[in-house]
C-alpha positions, 0 to 999 in steps of 0.5 A: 172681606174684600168683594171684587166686582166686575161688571159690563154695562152696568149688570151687577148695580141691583147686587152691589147696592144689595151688598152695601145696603145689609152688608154693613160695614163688613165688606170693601166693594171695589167694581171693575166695570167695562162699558166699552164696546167689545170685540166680539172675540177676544183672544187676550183678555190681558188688555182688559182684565188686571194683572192681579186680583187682591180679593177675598171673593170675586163676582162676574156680572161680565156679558162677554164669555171671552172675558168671563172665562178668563177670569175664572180661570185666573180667580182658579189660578189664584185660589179666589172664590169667584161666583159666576151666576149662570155661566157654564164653566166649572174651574175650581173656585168657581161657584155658577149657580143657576140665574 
């Protein structure tokens, strides 16, 4: 299984060593991290996000809501499971348990 992270500032680190540590072999972990200083708006995330997303599941750990909201709307339209903890969007295939 492929697991596409993305991640700002390093907040998804704890949970990527968790995958790697009892995922075993089972899972191909690639992160997308964006530690760059962001505007505070962003009306085109096409600058920041990939055009494509090859992946089985992606996870958001992205402090910007522009970003985070356009990459769930991207992962709906590709039909990719995206699990977003506490964000506050419901596009179909996003997972936003509570934090």
């Amino acid at each position: 299984m492929k697991i596409l992270v993305f991640q700002q500032n390093q907040k998804g680190e704890s949970k990527i060593a968790g995958i790697r540590k009892y995922g075993g072999d089972g899972f191909k972990i690639e992160v997308i991290s964006m530690d760059e200083a962001l505007p505070p708006v962003i009306d085109d995330a096409r600058h920041f996000l990939p055009e494509k997303i090859e992946a089985d599941l992606v996870l958001d750990f992205l402090q910007h809501p522009d970003l985070s909201y356009d990459l769930a709307q991207l992962c709906s339209e590709k039909e990719i499971p995206l699990v977003a903890s506490g964000k506050k969007y419901h596009p179909k295939h996003v997972i936003t348990p509570p934090t």
